[in-house]
C-alpha positions in Angstrom: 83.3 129.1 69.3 86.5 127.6 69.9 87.1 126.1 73.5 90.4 127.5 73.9 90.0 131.3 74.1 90.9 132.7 77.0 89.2 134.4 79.9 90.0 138.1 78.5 88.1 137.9 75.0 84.9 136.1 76.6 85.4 139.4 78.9 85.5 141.8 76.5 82.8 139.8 74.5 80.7 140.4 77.3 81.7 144.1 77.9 81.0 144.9 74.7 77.7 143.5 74.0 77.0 145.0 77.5 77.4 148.7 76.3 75.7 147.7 73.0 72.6 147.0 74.2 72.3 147.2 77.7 71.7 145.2 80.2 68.5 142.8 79.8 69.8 142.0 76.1 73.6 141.2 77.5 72.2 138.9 80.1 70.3 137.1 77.2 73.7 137.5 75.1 75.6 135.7 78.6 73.1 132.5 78.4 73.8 132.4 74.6 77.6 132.7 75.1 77.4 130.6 77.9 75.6 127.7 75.9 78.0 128.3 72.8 80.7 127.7 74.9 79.3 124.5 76.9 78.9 122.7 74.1 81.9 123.4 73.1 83.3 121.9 75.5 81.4 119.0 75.9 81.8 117.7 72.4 85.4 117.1 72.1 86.0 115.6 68.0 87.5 112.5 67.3 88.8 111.6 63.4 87.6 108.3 64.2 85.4 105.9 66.6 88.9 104.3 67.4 90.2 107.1 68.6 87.5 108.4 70.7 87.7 104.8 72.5 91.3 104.8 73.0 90.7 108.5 74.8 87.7 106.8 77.2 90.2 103.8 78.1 92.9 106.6 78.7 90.5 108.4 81.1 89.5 105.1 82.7 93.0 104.7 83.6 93.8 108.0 84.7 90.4 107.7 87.1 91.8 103.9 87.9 95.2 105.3 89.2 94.3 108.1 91.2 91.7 105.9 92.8 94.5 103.0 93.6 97.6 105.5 94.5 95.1 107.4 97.2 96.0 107.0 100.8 93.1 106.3 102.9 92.8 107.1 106.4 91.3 104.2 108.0 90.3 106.3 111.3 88.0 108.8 108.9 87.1 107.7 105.6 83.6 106.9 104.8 82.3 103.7 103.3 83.0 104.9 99.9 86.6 105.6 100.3 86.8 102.2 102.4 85.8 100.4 99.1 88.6 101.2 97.0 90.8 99.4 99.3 91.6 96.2 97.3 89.0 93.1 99.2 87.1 95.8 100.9 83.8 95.6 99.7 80.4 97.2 101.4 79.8 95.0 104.2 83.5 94.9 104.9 83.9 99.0 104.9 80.4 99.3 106.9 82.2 96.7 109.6 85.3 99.1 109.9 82.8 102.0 110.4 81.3 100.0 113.1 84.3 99.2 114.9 86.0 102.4 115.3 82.1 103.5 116.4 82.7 100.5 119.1 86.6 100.7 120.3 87.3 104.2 118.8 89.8 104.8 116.2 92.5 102.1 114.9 96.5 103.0 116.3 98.0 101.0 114.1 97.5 99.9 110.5 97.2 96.1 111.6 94.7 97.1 114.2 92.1 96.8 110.7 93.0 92.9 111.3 90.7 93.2 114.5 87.6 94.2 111.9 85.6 90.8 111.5 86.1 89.2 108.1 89.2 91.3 107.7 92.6 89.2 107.9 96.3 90.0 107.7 96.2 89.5 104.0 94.1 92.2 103.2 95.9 94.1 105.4 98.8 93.3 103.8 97.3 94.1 100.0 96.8 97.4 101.2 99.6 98.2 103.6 101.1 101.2 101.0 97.5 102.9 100.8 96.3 102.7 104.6 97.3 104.7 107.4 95.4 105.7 110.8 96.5 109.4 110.8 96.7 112.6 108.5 99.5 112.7 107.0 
């Protein structure tokens, strides 16, 4: 089965194996169809092991950017979003947890400075991706 067919023929795929053979052999017909159409999915083709490599260094990027261009709210995020802050690693982030716990939430972005083992040059790495309200 071919991954791109649209939403209407799976629909009238189903519809007609429901009126077929009723219900209890169509919802066995759905798990087959549903299966067919998983795997589909999941095994994209490649011509060659070069190319399939080139596409998981394309989606490593992709995954890369979206994690570098994301702003994150320093008065909110958890200790995973923390860690993609560039020199914020797990003990860092838990320490900026711990301090807005402490003194409440940051009202400026150099506040984070405040944060033990956090200094102005982190700060400044990540100036562009911080802020200390939603935006």
């Amino acid at each position: 089965m071919n991954a791109h067919h649209k939403p209407g023929l799976i629909g009238a795929m189903l519809s007609t194996a429901v009126s077929a053979v009723g219900a209890a052999a169509a919802a066995g017909a759905v798990l087959i169809m549903t299966l067919m159409l998983s795997e589909a999915l999941a095994a994209t083709c490649f011509a060659s092991p070069q190319q399939a490599y080139a596409s998981l260094l394309a989606q490593e990027a992709a995954q890369l950017q979206a994690r570098t261009q994301t702003v994150v709210n320093i008065n909110r995020a958890g200790e995973g979003e923390l860690v993609s802050l560039h020199g914020i690693g797990s003990s860092k982030a838990q320490a900026i947890v711990l301090y807005r716990e402490m003194f409440g939430g940051f009202q400026t972005v150099d506040d984070l400075a405040k944060v033990k083992g956090i200094g102005q040059k982190t700060v400044e790495k990540n100036r562009a991706r911080i802020s200390v309200q939603d935006e």
